[in-house]
C-alpha positions in Angstrom: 53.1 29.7 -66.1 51.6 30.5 -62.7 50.2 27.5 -60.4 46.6 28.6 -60.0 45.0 27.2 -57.3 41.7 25.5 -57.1 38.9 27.2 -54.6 37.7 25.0 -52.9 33.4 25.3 -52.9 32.7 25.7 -49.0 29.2 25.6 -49.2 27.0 25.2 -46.3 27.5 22.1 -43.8 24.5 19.5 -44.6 21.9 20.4 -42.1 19.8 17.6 -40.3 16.7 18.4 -40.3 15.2 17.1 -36.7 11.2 18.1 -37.2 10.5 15.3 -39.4 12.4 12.8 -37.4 10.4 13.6 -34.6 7.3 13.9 -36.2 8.0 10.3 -37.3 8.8 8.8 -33.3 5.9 10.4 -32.4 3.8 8.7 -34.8 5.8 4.9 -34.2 4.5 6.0 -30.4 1.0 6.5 -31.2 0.8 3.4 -32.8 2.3 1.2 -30.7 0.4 2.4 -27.9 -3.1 2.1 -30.1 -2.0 -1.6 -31.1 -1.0 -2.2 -28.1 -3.4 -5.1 -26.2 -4.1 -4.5 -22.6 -3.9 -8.3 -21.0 -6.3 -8.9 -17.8 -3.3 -10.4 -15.4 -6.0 -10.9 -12.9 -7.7 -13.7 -15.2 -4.5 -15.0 -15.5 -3.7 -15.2 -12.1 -3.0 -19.4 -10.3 -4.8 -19.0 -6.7 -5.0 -22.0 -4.9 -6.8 -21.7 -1.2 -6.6 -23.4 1.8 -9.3 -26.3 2.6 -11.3 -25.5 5.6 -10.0 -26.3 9.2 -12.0 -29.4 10.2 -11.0 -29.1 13.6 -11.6 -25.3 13.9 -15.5 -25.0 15.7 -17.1 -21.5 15.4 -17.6 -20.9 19.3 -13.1 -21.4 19.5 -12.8 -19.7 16.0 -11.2 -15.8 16.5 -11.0 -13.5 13.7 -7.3 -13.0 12.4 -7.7 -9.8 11.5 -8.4 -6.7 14.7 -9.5 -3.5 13.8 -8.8 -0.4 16.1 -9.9 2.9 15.2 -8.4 5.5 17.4 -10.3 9.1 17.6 -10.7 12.3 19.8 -12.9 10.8 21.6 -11.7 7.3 22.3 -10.9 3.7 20.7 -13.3 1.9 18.5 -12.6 -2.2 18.7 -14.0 -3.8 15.4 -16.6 -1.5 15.7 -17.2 -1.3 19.5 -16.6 2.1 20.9 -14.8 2.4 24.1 -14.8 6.1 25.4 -12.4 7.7 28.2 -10.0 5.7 30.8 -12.6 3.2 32.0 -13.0 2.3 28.0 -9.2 2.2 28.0 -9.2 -0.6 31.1 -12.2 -3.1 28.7 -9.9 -2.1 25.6 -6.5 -3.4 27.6 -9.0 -6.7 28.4 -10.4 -7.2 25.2 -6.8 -7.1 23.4 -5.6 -9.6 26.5 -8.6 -11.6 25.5 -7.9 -11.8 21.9 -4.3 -12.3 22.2 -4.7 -15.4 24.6 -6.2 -17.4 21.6 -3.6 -16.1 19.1 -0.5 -14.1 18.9 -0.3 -14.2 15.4 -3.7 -11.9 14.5 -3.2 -9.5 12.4 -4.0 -5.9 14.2 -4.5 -2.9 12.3 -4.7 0.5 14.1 -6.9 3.5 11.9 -5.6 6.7 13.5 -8.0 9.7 12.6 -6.5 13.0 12.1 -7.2 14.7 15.6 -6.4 11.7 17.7 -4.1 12.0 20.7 -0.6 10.6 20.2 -0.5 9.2 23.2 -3.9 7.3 22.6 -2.1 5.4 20.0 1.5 4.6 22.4 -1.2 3.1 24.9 -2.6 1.0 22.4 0.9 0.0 21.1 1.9 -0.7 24.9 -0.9 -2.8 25.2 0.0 -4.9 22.0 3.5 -5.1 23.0 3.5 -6.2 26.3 0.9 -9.3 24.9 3.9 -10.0 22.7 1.5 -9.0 19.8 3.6 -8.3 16.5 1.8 -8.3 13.4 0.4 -4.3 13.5 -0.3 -2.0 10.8 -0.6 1.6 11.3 -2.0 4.1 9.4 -4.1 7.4 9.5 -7.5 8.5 8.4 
């Protein structure tokens, strides 16, 4: 008698099919994001401010915050303008001014698009040498 040998059925490999799979995420994602509650962290938020300075007066009280806006045409100083090198000199005096009652005010230089470079190293010069050190720069 002759061995026969079995043939083995090699049918296809068992596909996975991905489209469903995917079509199922997608919808998990769509309804966790629907479900999903947005919570206000701002409400949430513990602030506790400073009391009031007693001792602080108005007439001795300085801003801590100094805005300079440098332009093509000059400096602005919390909104007044100083134009050319004699508004550079009342700048350099106003800065001297405000830094003799604190060094620790915050200064925050606005540099529009056109304005001279070297408008804002003179400015930062200025700071410096007053031993000014809290400055923000940024452009317009």
């Amino acid at each position: 008698m002759a061995k026969r040998r079995k043939s083995r059925n090699k049918g296809e490999a068992a596909k996975l099919e991905m489209t469903p799979m995917i079509d199922v995420v997608f919808q998990l994602l769509i309804f966790f994001i629907v479900t999903l509650k947005e919570v206000d962290i701002l409400s949430h938020l513990d602030i506790s401010r400073p009391a009031p300075d007693s001792k602080a007066t108005p007439e001795n009280q300085v801003d801590d915050l100094l805005t300079v806006q440098i332009g093509k045409q000059g400096w602005v100083l919390n909104g007044s303008p100083y134009m050319g090198e004699v508004g550079l000199s009342k700048l350099d005096k106003q800065l001297t001014r405000m830094a003799s009652f604190s060094k620790n005010t915050s200064v925050i230089i606005k540099c529009t698009g056109d304005s001279p470079h070297s408008s804002l190293i003179r400015v930062l010069n200025i700071l410096a040498r007053e031993g000014m050190m809290n400055i923000s720069v940024f452009s317009l």
